[in-house]
N, C-alpha and C positions, 0 to 999 in steps of 0.2 A: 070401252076401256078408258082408263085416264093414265095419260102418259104425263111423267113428272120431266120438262125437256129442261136443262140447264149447259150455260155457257157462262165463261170469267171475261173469256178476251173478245168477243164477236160485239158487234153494237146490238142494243137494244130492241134497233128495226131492222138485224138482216136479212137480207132478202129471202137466204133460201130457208132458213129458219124461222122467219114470221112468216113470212108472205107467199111462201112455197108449202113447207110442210105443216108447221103448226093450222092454215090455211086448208091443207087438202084432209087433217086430220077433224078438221071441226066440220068439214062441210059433209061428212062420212057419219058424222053422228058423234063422235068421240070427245070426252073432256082433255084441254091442255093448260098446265101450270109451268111458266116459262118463267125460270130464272136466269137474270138478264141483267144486265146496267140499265138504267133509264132511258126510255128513247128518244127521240126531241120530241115525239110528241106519237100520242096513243089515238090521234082521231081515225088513224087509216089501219085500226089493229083488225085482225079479221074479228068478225061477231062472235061473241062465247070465251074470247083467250082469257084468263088469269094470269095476273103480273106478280111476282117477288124479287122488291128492287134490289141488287146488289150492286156494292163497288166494281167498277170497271178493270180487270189489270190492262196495265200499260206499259212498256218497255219496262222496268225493272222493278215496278211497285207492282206489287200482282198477291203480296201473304193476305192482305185483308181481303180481297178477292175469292181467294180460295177457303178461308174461314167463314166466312158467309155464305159462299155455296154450299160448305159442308155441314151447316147451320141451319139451310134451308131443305138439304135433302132430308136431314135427320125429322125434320119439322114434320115433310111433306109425303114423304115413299111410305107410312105406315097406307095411307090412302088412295096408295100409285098400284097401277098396273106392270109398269112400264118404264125404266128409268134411259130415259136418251139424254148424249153427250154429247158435245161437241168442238170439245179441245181435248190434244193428248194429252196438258200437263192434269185434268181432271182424272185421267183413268187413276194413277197413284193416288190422286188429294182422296178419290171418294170408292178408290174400288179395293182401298186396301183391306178391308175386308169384304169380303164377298155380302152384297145387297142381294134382301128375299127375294125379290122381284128378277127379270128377266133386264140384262144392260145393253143398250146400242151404243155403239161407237160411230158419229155421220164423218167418215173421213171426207174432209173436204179439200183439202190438199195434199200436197207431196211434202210432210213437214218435216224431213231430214231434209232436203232439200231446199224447202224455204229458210231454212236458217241462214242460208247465205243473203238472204232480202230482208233481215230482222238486225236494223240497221244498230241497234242497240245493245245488239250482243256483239261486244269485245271479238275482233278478230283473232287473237290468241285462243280466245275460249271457245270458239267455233269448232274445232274437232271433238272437242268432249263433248258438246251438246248434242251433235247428231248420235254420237254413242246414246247417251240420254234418251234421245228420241225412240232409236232403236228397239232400246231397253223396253221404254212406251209398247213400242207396237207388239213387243214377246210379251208384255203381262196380261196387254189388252187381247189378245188373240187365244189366251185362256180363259178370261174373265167374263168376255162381253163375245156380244154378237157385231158384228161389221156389216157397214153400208158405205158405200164407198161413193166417187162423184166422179171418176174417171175412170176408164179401162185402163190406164198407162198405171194407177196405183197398186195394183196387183204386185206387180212385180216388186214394189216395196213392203208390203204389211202381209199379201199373199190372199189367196183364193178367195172373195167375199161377194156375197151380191152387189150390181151395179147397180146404182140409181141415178142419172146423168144430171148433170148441174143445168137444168132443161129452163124453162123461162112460163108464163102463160102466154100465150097465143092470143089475142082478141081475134073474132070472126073478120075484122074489116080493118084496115090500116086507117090507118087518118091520112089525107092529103098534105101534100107540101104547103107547108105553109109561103104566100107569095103577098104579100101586101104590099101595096104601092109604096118606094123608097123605104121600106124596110131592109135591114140587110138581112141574108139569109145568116142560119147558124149553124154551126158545127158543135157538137156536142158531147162531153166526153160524161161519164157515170160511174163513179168507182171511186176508191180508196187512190186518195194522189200520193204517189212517191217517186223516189229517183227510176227506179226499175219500174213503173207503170208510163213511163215518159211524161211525166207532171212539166220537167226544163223543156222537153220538146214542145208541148205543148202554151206554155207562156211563149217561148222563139217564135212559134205559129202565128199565134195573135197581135205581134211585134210585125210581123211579117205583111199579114194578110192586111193590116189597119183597118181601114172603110170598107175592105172587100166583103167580107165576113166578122160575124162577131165568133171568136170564141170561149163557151160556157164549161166550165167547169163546177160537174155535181160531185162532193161529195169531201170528208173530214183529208187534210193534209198530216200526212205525217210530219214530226217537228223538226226536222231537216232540208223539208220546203214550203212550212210555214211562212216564214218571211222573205219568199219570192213569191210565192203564188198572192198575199195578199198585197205586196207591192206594186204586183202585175195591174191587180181587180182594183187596187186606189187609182192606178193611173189610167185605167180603163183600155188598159188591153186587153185583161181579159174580164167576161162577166164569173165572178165564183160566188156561188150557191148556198155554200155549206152542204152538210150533209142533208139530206132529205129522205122522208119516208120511200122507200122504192117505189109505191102507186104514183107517189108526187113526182119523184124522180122522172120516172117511164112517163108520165104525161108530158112532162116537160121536150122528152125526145121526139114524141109525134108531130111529124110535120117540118124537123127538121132536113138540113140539107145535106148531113152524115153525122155520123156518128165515129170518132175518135179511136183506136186500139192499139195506142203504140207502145206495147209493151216492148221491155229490153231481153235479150236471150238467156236469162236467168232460169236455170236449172228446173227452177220450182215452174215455170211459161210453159217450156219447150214443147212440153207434154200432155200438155193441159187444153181444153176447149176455153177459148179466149169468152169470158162470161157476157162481156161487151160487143161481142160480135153477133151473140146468141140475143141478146134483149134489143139491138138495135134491128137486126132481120124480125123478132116474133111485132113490132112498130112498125114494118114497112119501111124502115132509113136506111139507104145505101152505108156502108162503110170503107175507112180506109184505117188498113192496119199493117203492121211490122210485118215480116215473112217467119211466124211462127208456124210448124208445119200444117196445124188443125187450123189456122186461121187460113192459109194459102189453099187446102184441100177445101174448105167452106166457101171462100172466093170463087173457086175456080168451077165447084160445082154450081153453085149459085149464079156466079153471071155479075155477083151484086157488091162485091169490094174489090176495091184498088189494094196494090198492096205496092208497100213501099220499102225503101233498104233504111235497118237500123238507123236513125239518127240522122237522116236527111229531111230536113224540116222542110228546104225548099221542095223536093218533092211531096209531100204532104202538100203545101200548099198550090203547087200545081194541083195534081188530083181536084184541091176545092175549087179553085177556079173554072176547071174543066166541067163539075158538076154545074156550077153556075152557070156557066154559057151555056149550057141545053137543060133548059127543063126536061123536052122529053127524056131523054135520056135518064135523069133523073128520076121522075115517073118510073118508066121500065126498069131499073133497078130498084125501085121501092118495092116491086109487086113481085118480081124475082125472088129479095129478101125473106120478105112477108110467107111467099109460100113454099121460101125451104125451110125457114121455122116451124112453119106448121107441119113438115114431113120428118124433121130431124130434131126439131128443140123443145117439144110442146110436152108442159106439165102435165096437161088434161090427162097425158098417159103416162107419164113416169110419175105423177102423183099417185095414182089409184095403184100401181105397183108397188110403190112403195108404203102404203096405206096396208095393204095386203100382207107386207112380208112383216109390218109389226103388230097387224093381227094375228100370223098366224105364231111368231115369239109368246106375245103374251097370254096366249092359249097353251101353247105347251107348256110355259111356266106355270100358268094358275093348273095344271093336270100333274106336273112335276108335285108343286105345295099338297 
């Protein structure tokens, strides 16, 4: 089949959309025409994808965004099997009338919810938006078919297949990395903002100085744009920029944790911390917030500390702790490593999900 995937507001290379599904859909046999903003760079796209580049929406520019997607579906779905979505404000831009084809909606969050973390929308106007939202998930729940990325989303948009925001597994962990007078690293991977603890994590790197470096991967929102790069001038901490996820996840291997200090924001609470899930399928011990799926993943695992909202010094205990025992270190590497592979691993929520939009786009092309 050939699935026409389209996104306004995700980056170019996200994870679970390049590098997870468009990824598990090619290596099945299937064509993918992903429309997208431009990525920083297409060397790490999986083999076979097709790009159509559109404007990015961003906090409150987002109409050329949407008129270019709408632009590109008209261009493309005469040739599509399959039209998959991935932001609510697309269901209305592109579902208002009903497309030949068979629609997926990948809910990937709780997005009445996250309005409260979209720091851009006017606190006045915040209650009408989740009405909005709302609104979204009644037209979309007619319109399209649902794939959801949580169990806890249910109870927002209602009854849909799950398909877990799971990670790829490698067969072998990479070792700690240990170089003579090197310092070890701590590593965080994701979107920086206030509620992802972006300040707690510059405080960390203040904190730790010579102990540890801390790396920050990935694009800052522009409300801690100019701390996190003040941070990375004065080299407290090292920041990245955004990176391809393969680049990203490489960079994690062998580190000395991995980072999760999300704040108790409505759209967390509920949610499998994605950074906990990529740093366990690497083999990196982690330390994160006490969000409940992050403290039940610690506690079964064996392999993360877990710390109270917004204590940086404990955060930076925990790294020290890791650093004074390698072994230890080790033994929660390996803990990590093989509860990803029992609870996070694409290998098999990709081929589920490979499956459930073969089997839409078969009953559609039987419907035509």
């Amino acid at each position: 089949m050939h699935v026409l995937v389209v996104t306004c507001s995700a980056s170019g290379d996200d994870a679970r959309i390049v590098h997870r599904e468009a990824r598990a859909l090619l290596e099945h046999g299937h064509r993918v025409t992903l429309v997208a903003c431009a990525p920083a760079s297409t060397t790490d796209d999986p083999p076979g994808l097709a790009r159509v580049v559109i404007p990015r929406a961003s906090g409150r520019r987002r109409f050329a965004s949407w008129k270019a997607a709408r632009a590109a579906v008209t261009r493309h779905l005469p040739e599509s099997d399959l039209l998959l979505i991935h932001d609510p404000e697309l269901v209305p831009v592109l579902l208002a009338r009903r497309p030949p084809v068979p629609v997926v909606w990948d809910v990937r969050e709780d997005y009445v919810a996250s309005v409260t973390d979209r720091r851009w929308i006017p606190h006045v106007a915040r209650p009408a938006m989740r009405a909005v939202v709302r609104g979204v998930h009644s037209l979309a729940a007619r319109r399209c078919h649902l794939v959801l990325a949580e169990d806890s989303y249910v109870e927002v948009v209602g009854t849909a297949p799950v398909v877990p925001n799971s990670t790829w597994v490698p067969d072998v962990a990479a070792p700690a990395r240990r170089a003579p007078g090197e310092r070890p690293e701590v590593v965080y991977v994701g979107r920086l903002s206030v509620g992802r603890g972006a300040l707690e994590m510059v405080a960390l790197g203040r904190l730790l100085g010579d102990e540890a470096r801390v790396v920050l991967i990935g694009a800052a929102d522009d409300d801690v744009t100019a701390v996190v790069r003040a941070a990375a001038d004065e080299g407290v901490v090292e920041w990245t920029g955004p990176l391809p996820n393969p680049v990203a996840l490489e960079r994690v291997d062998g580190a000395l944790a991995g980072l999760a200090l999300l704040h108790p924001l409505a759209n967390y609470v509920h949610s499998r911390p994605t950074k906990v899930l990529e740093y366990s399928a690497r083999g990196v011990p982690y330390i994160t917030t006490p969000l409940p799926l992050a403290v039940e993943a610690a506690e079964r695992s064996g392999a993360g500390v877990v710390t109270p909202h917004g204590d940086v010094a404990a955060v930076a205990d925990a790294v020290r702790a890791l650093a004074a025992d390698p072994d230890r270190r080790d033994d929660w590497g390996r803990r990590a490593h093989a509860d990803a592979q029992e609870h996070y691993n694409w290998q098999r929520d990709g081929e589920r999900f490979v499956s459930l939009l073969v089997g839409w786009a078969e009953a559609g092309r039987a419907g035509r």
